[in-house]
N, C-alpha and C positions, 0 to 999 in steps of 0.2 A: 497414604494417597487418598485424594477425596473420590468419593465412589460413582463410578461410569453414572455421565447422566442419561436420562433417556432419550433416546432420540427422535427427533422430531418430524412428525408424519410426514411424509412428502405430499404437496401440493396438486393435482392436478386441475392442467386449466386447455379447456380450449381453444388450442392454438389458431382454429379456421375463425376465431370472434375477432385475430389480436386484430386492430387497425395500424395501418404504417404510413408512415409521409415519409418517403426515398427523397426528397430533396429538402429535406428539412439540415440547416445548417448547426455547429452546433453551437450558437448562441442566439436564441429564437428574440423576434423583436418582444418589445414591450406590447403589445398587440396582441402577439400571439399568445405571450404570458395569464394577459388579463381573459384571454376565450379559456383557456385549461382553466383559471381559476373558478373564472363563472360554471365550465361544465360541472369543479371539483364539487363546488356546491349546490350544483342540480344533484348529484349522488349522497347529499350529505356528506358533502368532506366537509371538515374544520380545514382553512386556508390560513390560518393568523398563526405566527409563528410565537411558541412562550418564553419567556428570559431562558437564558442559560446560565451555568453555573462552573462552562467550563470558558477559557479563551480561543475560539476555536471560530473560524470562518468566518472573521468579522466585514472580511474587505471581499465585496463581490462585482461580480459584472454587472453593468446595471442592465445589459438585456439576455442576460444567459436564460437557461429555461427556468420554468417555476417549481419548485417545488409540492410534490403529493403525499400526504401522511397514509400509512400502514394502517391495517385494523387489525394487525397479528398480534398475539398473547403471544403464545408461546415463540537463423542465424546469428554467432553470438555477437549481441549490439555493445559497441566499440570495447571487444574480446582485446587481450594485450595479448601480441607475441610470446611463444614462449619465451624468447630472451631478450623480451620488451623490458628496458631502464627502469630503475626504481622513481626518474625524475617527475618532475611534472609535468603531464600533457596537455596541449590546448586542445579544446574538442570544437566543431561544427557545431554551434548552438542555434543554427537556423532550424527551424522548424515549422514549413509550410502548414499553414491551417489546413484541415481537410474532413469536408462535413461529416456530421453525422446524422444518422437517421432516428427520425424518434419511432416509436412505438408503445403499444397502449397493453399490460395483460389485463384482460377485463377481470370486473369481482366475479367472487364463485362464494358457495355457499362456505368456504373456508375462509374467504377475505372479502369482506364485505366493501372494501374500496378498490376501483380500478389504478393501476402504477403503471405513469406516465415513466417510459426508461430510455436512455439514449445506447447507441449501438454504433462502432464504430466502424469505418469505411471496411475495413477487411473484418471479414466472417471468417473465422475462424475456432477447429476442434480444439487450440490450445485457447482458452477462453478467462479471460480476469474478470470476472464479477464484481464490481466495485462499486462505495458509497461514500455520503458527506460524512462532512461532524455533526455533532448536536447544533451549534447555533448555526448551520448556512444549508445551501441546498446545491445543486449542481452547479448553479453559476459562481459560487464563490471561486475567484480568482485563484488558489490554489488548484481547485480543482479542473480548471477551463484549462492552467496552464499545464499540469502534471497530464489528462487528456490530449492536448492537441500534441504533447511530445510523444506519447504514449502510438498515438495513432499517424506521426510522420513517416514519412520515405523507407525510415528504417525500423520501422515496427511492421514488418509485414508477414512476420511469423507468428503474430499474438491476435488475438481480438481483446476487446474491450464492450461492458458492458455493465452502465451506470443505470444504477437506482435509487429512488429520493425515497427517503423515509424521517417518521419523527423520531423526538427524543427519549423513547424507550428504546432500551438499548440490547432487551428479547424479544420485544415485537421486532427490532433491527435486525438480526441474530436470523429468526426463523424468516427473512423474507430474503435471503440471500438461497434457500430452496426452493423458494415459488419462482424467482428466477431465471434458476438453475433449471427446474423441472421445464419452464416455457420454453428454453432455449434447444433442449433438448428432443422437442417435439418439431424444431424449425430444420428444413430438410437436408439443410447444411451440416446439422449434427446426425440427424438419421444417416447420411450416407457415410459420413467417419465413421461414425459407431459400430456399422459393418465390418470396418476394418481394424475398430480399438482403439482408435486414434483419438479420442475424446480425454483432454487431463482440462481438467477447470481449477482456478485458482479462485481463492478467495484474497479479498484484499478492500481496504479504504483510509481516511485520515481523519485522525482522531477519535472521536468517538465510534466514528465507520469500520476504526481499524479493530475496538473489543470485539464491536461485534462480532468483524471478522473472524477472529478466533474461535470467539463463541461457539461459530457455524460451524468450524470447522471441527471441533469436538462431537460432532453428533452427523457428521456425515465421512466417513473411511474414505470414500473415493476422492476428496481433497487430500491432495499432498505438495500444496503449497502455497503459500500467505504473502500479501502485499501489503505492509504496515508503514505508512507514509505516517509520520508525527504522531505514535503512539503516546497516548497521557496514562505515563507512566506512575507519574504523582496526580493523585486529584486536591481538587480544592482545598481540602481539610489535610491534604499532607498524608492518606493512606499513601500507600504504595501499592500500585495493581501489576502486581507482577506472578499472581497465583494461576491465572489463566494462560499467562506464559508458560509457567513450570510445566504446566498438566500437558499442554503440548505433545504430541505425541511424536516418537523419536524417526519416524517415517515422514514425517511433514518439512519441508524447506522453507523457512521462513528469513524474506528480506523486510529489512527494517530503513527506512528512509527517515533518517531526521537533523532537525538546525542544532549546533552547538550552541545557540544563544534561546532553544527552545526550554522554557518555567516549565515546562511540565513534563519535559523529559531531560533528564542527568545526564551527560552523556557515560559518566564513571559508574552512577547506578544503573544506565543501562546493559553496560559493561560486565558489571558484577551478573546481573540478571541473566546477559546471555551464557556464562560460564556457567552458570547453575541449569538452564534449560538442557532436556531432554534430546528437543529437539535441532537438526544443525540449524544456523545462524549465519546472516550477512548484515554486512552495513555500510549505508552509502551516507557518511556526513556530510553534510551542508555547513560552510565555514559561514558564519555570521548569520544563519536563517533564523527565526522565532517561530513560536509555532504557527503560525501562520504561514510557514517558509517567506515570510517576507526581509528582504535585505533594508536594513534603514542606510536612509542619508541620502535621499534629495532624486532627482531629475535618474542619474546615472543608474542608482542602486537598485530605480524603478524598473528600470531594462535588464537589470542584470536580475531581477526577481521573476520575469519572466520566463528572461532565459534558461535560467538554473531549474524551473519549474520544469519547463520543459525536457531538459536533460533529463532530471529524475524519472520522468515518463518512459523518454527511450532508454534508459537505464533497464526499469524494472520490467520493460516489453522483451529486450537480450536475456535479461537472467533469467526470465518464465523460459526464453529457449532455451539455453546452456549455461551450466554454472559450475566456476572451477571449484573442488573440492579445498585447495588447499589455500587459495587465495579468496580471501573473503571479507575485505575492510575496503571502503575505498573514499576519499576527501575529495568534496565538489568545492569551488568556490568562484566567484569572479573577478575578473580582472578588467577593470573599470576604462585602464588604458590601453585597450587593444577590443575591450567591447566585448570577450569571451571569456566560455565558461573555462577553469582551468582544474583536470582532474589531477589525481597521484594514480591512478590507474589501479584495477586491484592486486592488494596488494596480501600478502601471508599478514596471518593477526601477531599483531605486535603483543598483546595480553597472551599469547600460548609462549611467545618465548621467553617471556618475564615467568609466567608459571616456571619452565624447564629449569630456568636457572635458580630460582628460588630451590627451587626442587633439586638442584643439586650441589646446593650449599648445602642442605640439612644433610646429604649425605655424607658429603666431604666433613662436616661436622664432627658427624658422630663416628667416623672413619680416619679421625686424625691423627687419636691416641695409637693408633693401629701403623702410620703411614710411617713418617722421620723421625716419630718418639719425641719432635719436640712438643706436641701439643698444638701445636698450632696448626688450622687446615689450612689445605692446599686447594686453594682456588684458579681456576681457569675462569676465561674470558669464554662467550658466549656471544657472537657475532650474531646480530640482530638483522 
């Protein structure tokens, strides 16, 4: 096992500095964009975004907010009955927009750039701290869309709480504590806290999503991960699956990803979770890429949205309640009726492939032992 890293100093930031705009929606104009940028570079921020190296965030909103570079180094939502059918369900894919608020944590002598972050209609102590990939920033279209599902009608057990950062992906890593520690200080957390009522998730897509991890290795009080389109394979064909393993086996970690995603397998992701530590979920996307985008024209557009958005209310229910034993579950759309269509969760199909594998070798080597012919005696194993 690789050896405990050390953990990273917590942040503190004065919360009476942050600035807030309550009616800031959450796709700011191009206007507003171009005032953040010019402030960014009254403080010396770099605003010019570098190539990337990964395929990740390419399709954006053209007036979502802007993105801010880091100067760090270092109720259950649509729960199945318990004798809910193994069929496919149509789900409510409507997902009213509903603003968000921005707010500002200023620099301090441990982050020498201010982070412009959005904040979702409900404030709340169950809290997802969440971030882009390497090439996009808060408006990238995955992310507006996975957001505004995140924060509909039926996300009102979760909060949400988005931060822009660059393509260092430990400077990404240590700013999901400066965050955390902000949030912590805002009076909504002081008064849970009294009661203990304080569980924050980390979570983001793609590149958002190592980080997440990262984070969560160096802070004990996370015990649970939101990994929307983890790149599991990078460019050159590593496989980053070592920060998964190290995982710690108290952590819940949901994985969101497209079967048509290059940079995640879904078989080697598969393999990956069978070897983690930690328990494990998974919400497929039929036809997404990593972009979660559905190709094929006018239709696939709406159902990219849609499905985006579901992912959102999805991962808002599991931060509330999550069945132990059911843990797989298939999103897709249906182009002819305009909705998204689930399998609901379901028991993991890979444990009862193990079982039966696993008792062939038994019956194997138990054969000689059985009717003396040699031959084993296999049963069926109802999936």
């Amino acid at each position: 096992m690789a050896p405990r890293k050390r953990k990273v100093e917590a942040t503190t930031v004065n919360n009476a500095e942050s600035t807030v705009d309550d009616k800031a929606p959450l796709r700011r104009s191009s206007r507003r964009k171009a005032a953040v940028q010019a402030s960014d570079k009254q403080q010396g921020k770099e605003t010019t975004t570098p190539a990337v190296d990964e395929d990740d965030d390419k399709k954006k909103s053209s007036t979502g907010p802007a993105s801010s570079d880091t100067a760090l180094d270092a109720e259950a939502l649509l729960a199945e009955p318990e004798n809910a059918p193994t069929s496919m369900l149509m789900l409510n894919s409507d997902h009213p927009s509903r603003e968000f608020t921005s707010f500002t944590i200023p620099a301090s002598n441990k982050a020498a750039n201010a982070l412009s972050c959005l904040r979702s209609p409900v404030r709340h102590p169950r809290c997802l701290i969440f971030t882009h990939g390497a090439g996009g920033d808060l408006s990238a279209a995955a992310m507006v869309h996975f957001s505004e599902g995140f924060a509909s009608s039926l996300g009102e057990g979760a909060g949400l709480v988005m931060f822009p950062g660059n393509m260092n992906v430990k400077a990404r890593a240590a700013t999901f504590d400066r965050v955390k520690q902000h949030e912590l200080g805002e009076e909504y957390m002081k008064t849970a806290a009294t009661r203990q009522e304080v569980y924050f998730a980390y979570g983001g897509r793609s590149m958002g999503a190592r980080a997440a991890v990262m984070a969560s290795h160096v802070d004990e009080d996370v015990k649970m991960l939101v990994l929307v389109s983890y790149p599991l394979v990078g460019p050159s064909g590593d496989v980053r699956d070592k920060i998964l393993l190290d995982t710690r086996p108290d952590v819940d970690v949901l994985f969101i990803s497209g079967d048509h995603d290059s940079m995640c397998d879904m078989d080697l992701l598969d393999e990956v979770r069978g070897k983690m530590k930690a328990r494990t979920w998974i919400v497929r996307v039929k036809g997404a890429d990593h972009g979660m985008n559905l190709r094929g024209g006018k239709k696939l557009k709406e159902g990219t949205k849609a499905v985006g958005g579901m992912t959102g209310k999805l991962a808002a229910g599991w931060l509330q309640e999550r069945d132990q034993e059911r843990k797989e579950m298939d999103l897709s759309w249906d182009g002819e009726h305009s909705d998204v269509v689930s399998s609901g969760w379901l028991a993991s199909a890979r444990k009862g492939q193990r079982e039966e594998k696993g008792k062939d070798i038994i019956e194997e080597q138990s054969s000689k032992t059985g009717d003396g012919s040699g031959n084993p005696k296999r049963r069926k194993v109802k999936m």
